[in-house]
Backbone as CSV, one residue per row, in Angstrom:
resi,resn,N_x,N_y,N_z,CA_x,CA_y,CA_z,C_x,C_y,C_z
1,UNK,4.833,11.829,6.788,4.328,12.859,5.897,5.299,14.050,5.907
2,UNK,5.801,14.251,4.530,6.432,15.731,4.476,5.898,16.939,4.858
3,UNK,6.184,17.670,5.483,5.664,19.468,5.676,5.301,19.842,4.446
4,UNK,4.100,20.794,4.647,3.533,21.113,3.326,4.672,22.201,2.694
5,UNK,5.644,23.102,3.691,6.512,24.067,3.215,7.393,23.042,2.010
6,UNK,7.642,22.012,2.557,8.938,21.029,1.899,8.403,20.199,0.524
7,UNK,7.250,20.227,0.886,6.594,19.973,-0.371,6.867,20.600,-1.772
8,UNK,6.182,22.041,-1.080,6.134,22.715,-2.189,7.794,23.084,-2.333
9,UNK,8.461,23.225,-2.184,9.939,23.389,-2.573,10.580,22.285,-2.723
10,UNK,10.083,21.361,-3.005,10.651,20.314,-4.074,9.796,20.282,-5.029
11,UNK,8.436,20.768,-5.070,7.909,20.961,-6.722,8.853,22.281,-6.998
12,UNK,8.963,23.255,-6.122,9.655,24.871,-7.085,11.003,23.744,-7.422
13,UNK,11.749,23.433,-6.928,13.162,22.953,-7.503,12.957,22.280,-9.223
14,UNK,11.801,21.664,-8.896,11.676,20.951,-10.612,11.275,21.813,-11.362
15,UNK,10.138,22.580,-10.740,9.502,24.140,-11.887,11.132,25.314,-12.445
16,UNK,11.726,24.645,-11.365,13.366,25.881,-11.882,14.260,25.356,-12.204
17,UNK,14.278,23.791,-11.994,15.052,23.393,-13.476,14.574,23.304,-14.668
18,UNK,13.360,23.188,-14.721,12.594,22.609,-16.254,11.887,24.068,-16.651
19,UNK,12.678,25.326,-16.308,11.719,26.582,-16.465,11.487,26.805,-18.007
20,UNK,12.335,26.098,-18.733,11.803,26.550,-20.599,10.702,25.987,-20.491
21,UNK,9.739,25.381,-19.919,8.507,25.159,-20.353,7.512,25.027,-19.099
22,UNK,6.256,25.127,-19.032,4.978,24.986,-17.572,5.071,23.488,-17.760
23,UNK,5.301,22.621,-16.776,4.820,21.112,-16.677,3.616,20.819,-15.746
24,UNK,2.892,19.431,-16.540,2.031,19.146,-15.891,1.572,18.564,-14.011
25,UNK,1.153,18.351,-13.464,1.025,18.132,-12.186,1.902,16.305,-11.993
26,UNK,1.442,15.698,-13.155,1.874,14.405,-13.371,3.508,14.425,-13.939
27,UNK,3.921,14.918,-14.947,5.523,15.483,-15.436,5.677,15.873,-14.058
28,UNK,5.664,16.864,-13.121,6.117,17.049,-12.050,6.623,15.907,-11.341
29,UNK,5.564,15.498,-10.802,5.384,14.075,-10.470,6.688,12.929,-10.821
30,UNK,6.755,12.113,-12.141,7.892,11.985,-12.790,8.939,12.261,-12.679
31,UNK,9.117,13.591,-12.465,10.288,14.443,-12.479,11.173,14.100,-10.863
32,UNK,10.052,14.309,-9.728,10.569,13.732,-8.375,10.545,12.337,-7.817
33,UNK,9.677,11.835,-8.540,10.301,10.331,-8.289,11.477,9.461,-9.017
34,UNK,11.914,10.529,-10.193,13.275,10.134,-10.754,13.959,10.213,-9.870
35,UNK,14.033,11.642,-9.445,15.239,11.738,-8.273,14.831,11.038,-6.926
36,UNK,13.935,10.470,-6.974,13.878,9.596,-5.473,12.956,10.270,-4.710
37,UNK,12.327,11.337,-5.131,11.407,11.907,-3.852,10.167,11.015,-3.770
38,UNK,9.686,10.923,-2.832,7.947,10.077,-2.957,7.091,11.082,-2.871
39,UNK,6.206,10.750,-3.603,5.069,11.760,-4.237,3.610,10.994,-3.766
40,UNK,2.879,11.823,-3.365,1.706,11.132,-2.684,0.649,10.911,-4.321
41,UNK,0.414,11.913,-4.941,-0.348,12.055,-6.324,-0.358,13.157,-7.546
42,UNK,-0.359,13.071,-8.414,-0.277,14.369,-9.062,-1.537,15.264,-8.403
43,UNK,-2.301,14.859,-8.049,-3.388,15.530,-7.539,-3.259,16.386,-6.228
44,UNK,-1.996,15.514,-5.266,-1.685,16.225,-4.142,-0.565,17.579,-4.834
45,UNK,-0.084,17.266,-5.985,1.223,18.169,-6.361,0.008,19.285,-7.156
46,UNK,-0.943,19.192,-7.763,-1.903,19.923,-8.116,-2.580,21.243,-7.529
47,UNK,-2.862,20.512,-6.195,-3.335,21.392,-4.870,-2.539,22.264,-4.463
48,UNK,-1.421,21.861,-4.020,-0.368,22.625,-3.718,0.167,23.436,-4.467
49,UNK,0.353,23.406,-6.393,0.045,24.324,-6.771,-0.768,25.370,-6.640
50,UNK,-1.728,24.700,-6.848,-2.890,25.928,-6.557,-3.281,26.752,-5.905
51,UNK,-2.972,26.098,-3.639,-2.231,26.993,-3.076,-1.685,28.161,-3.561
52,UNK,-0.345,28.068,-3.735,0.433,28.825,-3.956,0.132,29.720,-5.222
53,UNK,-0.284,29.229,-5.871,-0.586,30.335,-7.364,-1.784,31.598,-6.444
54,UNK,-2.404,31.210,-5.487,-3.064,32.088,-4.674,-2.466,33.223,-4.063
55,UNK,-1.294,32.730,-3.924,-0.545,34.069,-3.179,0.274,34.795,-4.388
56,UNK,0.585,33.731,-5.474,1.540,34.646,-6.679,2.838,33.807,-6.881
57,UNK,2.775,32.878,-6.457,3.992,32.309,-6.071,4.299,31.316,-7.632
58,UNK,3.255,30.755,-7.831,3.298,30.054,-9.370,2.427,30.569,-10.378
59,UNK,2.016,30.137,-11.851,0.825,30.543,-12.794,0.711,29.451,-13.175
60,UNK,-0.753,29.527,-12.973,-1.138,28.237,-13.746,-1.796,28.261,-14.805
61,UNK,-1.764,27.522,-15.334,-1.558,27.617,-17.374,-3.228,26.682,-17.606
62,UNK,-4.449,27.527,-17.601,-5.434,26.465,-17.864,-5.668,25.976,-19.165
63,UNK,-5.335,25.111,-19.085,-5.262,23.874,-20.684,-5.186,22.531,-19.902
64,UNK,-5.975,21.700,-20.823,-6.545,20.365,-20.547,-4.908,19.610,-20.726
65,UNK,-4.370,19.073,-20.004,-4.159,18.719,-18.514,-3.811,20.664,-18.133
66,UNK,-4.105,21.389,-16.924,-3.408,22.506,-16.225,-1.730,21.980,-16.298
67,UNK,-0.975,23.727,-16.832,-0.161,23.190,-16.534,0.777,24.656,-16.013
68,UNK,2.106,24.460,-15.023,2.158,25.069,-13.940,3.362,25.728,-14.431
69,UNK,4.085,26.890,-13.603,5.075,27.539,-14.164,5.387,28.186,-12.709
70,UNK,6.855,28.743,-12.463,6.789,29.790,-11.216,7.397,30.408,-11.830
71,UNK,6.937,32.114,-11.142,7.320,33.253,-11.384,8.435,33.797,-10.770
């Protein structure tokens, strides 16, 4: 199991390449198993957003799918 720190900084790496637009928890998803990362679920990449949008760290965009952005 990855550290939850390492986690979330391989979702920020995809949220700051793909910053012209908020992607979904699943596009995230996609996005790191292109490059080879293993991803437990969009649902685990979801949470961990959400985490973090708690402290300020991301925004999350509520629209049917949520979709995520960092600041």
């Amino acid at each position: 199991m990855v550290p939850r720190s390492e986690e979330f900084e391989r979702i920020r790496t995809v949220l700051e390449e793909r910053a012209d637009e908020p992607l979904t928890a699943r596009e995230i998803g996609e996005h790191l198993s292109e490059s080879g990362d293993d991803v437990e679920s969009a649902h685990r990449i979801a949470t961990i957003l959400g985490q973090h949008a708690r402290t300020g760290d991301v925004d999350v965009i509520e629209s049917k799918p949520y979709r995520y952005r960092i600041r």
